[in-house]
C-alpha positions as CSV (number, residue, x, y, z in Angstrom):
1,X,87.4,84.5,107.6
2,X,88.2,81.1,109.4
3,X,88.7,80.4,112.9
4,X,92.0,79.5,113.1
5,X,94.7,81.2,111.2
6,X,97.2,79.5,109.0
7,X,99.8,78.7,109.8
8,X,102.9,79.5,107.7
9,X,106.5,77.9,107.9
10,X,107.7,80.1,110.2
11,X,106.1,78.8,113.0
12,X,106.9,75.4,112.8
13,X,109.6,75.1,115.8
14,X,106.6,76.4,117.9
15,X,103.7,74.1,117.7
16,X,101.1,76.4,117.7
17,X,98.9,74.2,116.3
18,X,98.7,72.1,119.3
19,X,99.1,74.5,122.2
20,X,96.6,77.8,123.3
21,X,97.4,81.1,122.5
22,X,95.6,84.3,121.8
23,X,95.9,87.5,119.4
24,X,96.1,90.8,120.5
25,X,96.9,94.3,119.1
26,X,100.2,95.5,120.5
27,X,101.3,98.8,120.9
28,X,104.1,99.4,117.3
29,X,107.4,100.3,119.8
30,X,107.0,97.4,121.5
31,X,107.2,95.2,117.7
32,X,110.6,93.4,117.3
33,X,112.2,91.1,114.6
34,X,111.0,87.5,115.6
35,X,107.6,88.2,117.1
36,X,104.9,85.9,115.6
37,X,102.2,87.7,114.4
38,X,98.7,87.5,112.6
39,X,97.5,89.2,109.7
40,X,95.0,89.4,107.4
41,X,95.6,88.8,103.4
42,X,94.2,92.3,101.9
43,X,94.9,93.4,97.8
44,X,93.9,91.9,94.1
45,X,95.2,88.0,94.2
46,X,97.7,87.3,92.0
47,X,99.7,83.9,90.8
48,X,102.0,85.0,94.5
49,X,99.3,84.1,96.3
50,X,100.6,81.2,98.2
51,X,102.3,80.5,101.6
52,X,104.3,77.9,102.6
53,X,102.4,75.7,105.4
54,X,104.7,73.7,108.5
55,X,104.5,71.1,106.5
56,X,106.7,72.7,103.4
57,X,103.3,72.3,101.3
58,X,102.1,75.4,99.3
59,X,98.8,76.4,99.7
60,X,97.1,79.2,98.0
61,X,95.0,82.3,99.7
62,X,92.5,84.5,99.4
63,X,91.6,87.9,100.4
64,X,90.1,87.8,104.0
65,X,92.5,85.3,105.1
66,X,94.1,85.5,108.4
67,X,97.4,84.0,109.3
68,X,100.3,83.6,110.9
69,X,103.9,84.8,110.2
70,X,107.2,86.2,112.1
71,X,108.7,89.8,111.5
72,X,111.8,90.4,109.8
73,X,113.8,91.7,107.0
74,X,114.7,90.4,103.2
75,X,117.5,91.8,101.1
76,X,117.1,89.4,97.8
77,X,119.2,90.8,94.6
78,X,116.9,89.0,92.2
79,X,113.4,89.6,93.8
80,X,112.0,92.3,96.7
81,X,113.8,94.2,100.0
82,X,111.5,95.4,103.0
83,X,111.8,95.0,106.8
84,X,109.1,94.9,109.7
85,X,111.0,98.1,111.1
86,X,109.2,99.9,107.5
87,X,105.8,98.8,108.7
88,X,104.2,102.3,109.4
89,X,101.3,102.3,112.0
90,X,98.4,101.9,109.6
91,X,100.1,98.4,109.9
92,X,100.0,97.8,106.3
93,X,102.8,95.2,105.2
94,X,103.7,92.3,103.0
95,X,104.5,88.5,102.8
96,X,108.2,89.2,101.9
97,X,108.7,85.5,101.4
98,X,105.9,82.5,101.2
99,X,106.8,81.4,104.4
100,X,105.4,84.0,106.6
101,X,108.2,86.7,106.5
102,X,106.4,89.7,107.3
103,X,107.8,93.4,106.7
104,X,106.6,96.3,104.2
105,X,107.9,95.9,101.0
106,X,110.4,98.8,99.5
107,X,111.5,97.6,96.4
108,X,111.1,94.6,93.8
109,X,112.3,92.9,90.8
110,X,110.3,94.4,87.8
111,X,109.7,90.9,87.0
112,X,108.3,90.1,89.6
113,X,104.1,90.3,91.1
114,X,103.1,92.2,93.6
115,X,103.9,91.0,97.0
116,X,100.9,89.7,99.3
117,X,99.4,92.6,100.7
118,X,99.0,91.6,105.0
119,X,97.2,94.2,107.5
120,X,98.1,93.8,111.1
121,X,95.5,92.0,113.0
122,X,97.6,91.3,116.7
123,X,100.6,89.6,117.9
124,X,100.5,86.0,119.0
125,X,100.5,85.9,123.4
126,X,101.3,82.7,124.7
127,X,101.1,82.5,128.4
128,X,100.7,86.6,128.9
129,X,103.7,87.0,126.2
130,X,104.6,87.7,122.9
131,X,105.7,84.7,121.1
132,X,108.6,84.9,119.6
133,X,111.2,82.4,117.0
134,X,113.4,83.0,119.9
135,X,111.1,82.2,122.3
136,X,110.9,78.7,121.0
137,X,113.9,78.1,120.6
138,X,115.3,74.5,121.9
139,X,117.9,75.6,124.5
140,X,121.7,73.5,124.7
141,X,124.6,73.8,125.9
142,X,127.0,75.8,123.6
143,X,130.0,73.4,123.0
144,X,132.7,73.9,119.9
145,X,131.7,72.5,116.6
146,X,134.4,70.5,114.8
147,X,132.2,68.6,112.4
148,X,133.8,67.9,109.4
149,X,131.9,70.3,106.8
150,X,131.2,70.7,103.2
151,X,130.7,74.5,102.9
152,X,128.2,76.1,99.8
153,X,128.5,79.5,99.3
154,X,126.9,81.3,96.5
155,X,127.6,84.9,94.2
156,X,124.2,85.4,94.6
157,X,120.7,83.9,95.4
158,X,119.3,81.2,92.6
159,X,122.8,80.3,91.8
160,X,122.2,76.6,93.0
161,X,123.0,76.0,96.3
162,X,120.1,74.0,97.0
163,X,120.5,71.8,93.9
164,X,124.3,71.1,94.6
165,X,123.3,70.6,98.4
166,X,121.0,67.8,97.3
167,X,123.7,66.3,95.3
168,X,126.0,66.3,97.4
169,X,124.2,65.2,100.2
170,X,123.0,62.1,98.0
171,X,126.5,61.2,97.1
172,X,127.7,61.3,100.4
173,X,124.9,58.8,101.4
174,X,126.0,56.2,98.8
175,X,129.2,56.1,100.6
176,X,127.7,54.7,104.0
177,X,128.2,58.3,106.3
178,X,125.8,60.0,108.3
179,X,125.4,63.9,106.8
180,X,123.3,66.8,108.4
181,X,122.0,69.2,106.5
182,X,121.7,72.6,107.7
183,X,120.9,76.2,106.2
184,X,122.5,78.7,108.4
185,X,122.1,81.9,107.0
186,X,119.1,83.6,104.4
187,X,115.3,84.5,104.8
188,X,113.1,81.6,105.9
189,X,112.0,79.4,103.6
190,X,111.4,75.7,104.7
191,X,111.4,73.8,101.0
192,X,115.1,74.5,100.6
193,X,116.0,72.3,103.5
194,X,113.8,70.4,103.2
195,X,115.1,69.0,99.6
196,X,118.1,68.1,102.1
197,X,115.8,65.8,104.0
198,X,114.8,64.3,100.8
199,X,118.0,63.2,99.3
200,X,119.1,61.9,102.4
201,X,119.8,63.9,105.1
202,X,120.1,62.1,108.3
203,X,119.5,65.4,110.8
204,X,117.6,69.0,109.4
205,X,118.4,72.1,111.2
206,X,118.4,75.5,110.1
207,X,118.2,79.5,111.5
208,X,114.9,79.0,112.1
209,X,115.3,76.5,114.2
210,X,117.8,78.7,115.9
211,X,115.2,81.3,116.9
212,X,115.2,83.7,113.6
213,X,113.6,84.3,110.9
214,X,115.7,85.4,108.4
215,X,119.7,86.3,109.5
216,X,119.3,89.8,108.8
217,X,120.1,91.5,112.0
218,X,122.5,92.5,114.6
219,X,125.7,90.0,115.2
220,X,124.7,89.8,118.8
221,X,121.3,88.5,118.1
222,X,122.7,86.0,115.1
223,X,125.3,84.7,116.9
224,X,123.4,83.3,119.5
225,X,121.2,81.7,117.1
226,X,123.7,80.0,115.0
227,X,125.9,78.8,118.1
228,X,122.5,77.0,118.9
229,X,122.3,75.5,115.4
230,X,125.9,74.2,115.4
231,X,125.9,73.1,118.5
232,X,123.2,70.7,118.5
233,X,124.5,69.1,115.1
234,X,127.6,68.9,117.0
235,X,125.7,67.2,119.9
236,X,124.3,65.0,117.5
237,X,127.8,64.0,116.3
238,X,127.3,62.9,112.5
239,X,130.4,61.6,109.9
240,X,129.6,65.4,107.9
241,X,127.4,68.1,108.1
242,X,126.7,69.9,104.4
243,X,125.8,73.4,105.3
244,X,124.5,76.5,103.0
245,X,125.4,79.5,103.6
246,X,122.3,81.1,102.1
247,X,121.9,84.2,99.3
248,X,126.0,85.4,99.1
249,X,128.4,85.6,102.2
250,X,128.9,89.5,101.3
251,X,124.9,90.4,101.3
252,X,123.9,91.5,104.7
253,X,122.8,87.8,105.7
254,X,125.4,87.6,108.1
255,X,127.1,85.1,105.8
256,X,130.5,86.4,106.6
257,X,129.6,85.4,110.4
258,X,128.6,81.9,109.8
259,X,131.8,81.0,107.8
260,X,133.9,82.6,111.0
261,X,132.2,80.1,113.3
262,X,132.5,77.2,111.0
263,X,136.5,78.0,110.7
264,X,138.7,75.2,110.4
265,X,135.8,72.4,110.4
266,X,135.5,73.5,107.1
267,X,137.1,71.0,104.6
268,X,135.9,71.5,100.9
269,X,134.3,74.8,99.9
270,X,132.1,74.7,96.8
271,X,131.2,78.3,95.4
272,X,127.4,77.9,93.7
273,X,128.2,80.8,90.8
274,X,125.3,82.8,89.0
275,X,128.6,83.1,86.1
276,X,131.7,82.8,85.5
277,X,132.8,86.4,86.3
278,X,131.5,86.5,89.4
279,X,133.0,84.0,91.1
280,X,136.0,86.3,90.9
281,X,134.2,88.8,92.8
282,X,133.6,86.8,95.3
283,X,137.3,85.1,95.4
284,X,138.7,89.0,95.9
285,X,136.4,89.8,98.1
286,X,137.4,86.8,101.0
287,X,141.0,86.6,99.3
288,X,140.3,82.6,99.5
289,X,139.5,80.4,96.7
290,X,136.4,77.6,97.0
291,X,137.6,73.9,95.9
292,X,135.1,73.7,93.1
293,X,132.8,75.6,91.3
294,X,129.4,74.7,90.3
295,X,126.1,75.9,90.1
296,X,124.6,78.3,86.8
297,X,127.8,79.4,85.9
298,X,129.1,75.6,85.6
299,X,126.0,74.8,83.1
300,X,128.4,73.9,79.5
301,X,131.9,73.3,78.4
302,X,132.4,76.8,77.5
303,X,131.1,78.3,81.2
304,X,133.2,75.6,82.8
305,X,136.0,76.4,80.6
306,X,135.9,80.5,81.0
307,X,135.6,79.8,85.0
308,X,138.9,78.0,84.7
309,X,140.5,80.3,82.4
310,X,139.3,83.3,85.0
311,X,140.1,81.7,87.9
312,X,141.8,79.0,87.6
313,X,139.3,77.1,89.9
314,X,138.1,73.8,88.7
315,X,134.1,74.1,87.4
316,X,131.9,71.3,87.1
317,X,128.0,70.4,85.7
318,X,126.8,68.4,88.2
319,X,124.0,68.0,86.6
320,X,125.6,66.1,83.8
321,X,126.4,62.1,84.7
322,X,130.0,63.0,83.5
323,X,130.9,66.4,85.6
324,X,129.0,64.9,88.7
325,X,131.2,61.6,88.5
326,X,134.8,63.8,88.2
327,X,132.8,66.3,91.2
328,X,132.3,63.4,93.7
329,X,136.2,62.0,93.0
330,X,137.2,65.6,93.9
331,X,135.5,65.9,96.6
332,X,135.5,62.4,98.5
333,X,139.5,62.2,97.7
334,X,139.8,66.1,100.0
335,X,136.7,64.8,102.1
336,X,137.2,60.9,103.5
337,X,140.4,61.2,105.5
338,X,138.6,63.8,107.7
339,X,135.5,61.8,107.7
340,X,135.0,58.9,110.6
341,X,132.3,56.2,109.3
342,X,129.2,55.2,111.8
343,X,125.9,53.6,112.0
344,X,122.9,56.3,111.3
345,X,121.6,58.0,115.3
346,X,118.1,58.1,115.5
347,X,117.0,61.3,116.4
C-alpha cells in the first residue's frame, strides 16, 4: 500500500495534498454526506478500475490501494444508484462515480462492470475535525445573481449537455464576451467542466466547489451551496455564464432548485434530448418550452424533423457545420441584447 493516498477529484477545493491531516476510524452515526474519507480498493479489477485524480487525469488502481473520496449519493438512469447512508457497518462500499463518490452500490445498469469495491479505512481529521466538501468551501457574501444565462437541461444523463456546453461556450468566445462555465447540479465528476475550461471558459465553478459532492440531498443543505456557486460568478461579473443543469431537472438532483434560483437571468434554454419523444416529457412536466433542442435526439434530418413535428420546438445537429451555423444565429439574435461586452478579468 503506499504512503499517501490518492487523491480523487473530489478533494480538489481542499488541498490536501499540500496541508497535514490524519485518518481515523470514526464511529458510523457520526458519518454524513460530504465527509472526506479514505478507503482501501478491495475486489477482482476490472476495465472500471480508474479514478479521476485533482487534476481531471484518469489513473488506474489496483487492489490494496488506499485513497481518498467524499460520501454521497448517485441516482444515474443509465448506470448504478447507492448512497453512503447504505454503507452497513462492515463498511463495505463502492466508487459510485471515478471521482471519489463513495456510497454502497444498490443497483446497476446490466451493461455495466462491477463498481470498485472500497472498505472503510478512517475519515480524514484536519485540525481535530472531520474534513468535509463543506468545510472547504470558499465563503462570500450571498448577493442576487442576474448574469445573463444560457441554460442546458437534459431528458436524461448522456443526452449531450457537456458536448453542447462546449459548443456553445466556443461560439460565444468568437464573439469577443467573457462566459463562465458552471455545473450546478449532478454527481461529481471533474472532466465535464473541465471540457468548459477547454473550449474557452473564462471562470470554472461547479457544486463541488460549492461544498457538495453530488446535489442529492436536502434543499436546505443544496441551497446554500448553490447560492455560493452563483454568487461568486456573480462577483466575478462576466458578459454570460453557460450553466448545466446536470442528469434531468426532474431526477432527484435538485435540478428543479437550481433553475428557481437562476429565474429570470435565464435567457435561452437549450433542452439536450436523449429522443425526440422525450423532450415532450419534459416540456409537460415544467409546462415551459426550451428555445432549441439539441443533443442525441437532434442527431439527423429525420430526429430533428420528428422533434419539430412533436413539439414544435426547433431541433438542431450541432455537430454538423450546417445545424451549428443556423444554432449560433438562433441563439446570439435571443442572446446579444442582454449581453454587455468587456475585456476578459483575471481571476
Amino acid at each position: 500500500m503506499q504512503s499517501r493516498p490518492l487523491l480523487t477529484s473530489l478533494t480538489r477545493t481542499s488541498h490536501l495534498e499540500t496541508i497535514d491531516y490524519s485518518l481515523a476510524a470514526t464511529d458510523r452515526g457520526d458519518w454524513a454526506r460530504g465527509d472526506f474519507v479514505a478507503g482501501i480498493v478491495t475486489g477482482s479489477p476490472t476495465k472500471r478500475y480508474r479514478v479521476e485524480l485533482t487534476t481531471g487525469r484518469m489513473m488506474e488502481i489496483l487492489e490494496g490501494d488506499l485513497l481518498i473520496g467524499a460520501l454521497g449519493a448517485r441516482e444515474a438512469t443509465l448506470e448504478a444508484t447507492g448512497s453512503w447512508e447504505d454503507i452497513g457497518d462492515d463498511g463495505m462500499m463502492h466508487l459510485l462515480t471515478g471521482a471519489g463518490l463513495l456510497g454502497k452500490c444498490r443497483s446497476r445498469s446490466a451493461v455495466l462492470p462491477p463498481l470498485i469495491d472500497v472498505h472503510y479505512h478512517g475519515h480524514v481529521i484536519v485540525d481535530g475535525a472531520k474534513a468535509t466538501l463543506e468545510r472547504f468551501r470558499v465563503p462570500v457574501e450571498a448577493i442576487e445573481y442576474h448574469v445573463p444565462t444560457i441554460l442546458l437541461i437534459g431528458s436524461s444523463m448522456s443526452a449531450g449537455k457537456t458536448t453542447a456546453a462546449r459548443r456553445i461556450i466556443r461560439m460565444l468566445k468568437s464573439h469577443g464576451y467573457t462566459v463562465a462555465g458552471c455545473k450546478l447540479t449532478g454527481a461529481g465528476r471533474y472532466r465535464d467542466i473541465l471540457s468548459m475550461k477547454d473550449a474557452g471558459a473564462d471562470l470554472l465553478l461547479d457544486f463541488v466547489d460549492g461544498g457538495l459532492a453530488s446535489t442529492i440531498g436536502p434543499e436546505t443543505v443544496v441551497r446554500p451551496a448553490l447560492r455560493n456557486v452563483l454568487s461568486r460568478v456573480a462577483i466575478w461579473s462576466p458578459d454570460v455564464a453557460v450553466i448545466e443543469a446536470g442528469a434531468s431537472p426532474l431526477e432527484p438532483y435538485n435540478g428543479r432548485l437550481a433553475i428557481e434560483m437562476l429565474h429570470d437571468s435565464v435567457k435561452f434554454t437549450v433542452l439536450c434530448a436523449s429522443d425526440p419523444y422525450s423532450v415532450l416529457g419534459v416540456t409537460t412536466a415544467y409546462n415551459r418550452s426550451p428555445d432549441i433542442v439539441t443533443g442525441i435526439a437532434a442527431s439527423t434530418d429525420a430526429a430533428t424533423a420528428l422533434v419539430r413535428r412533436l413539439s414544435g420546438i426547433p431541433a438542431f445537429n450541432i455537430l454538423d457545420k450546417h445545424g451549428a451555423t443556423v444554432f449560433e444565429r438562433v441563439m446570439m439574435e435571443r442572446m446579444e441584447p442582454h449581453l454587455r461586452q468587456s475585456s476578459p478579468i483575471a481571476v
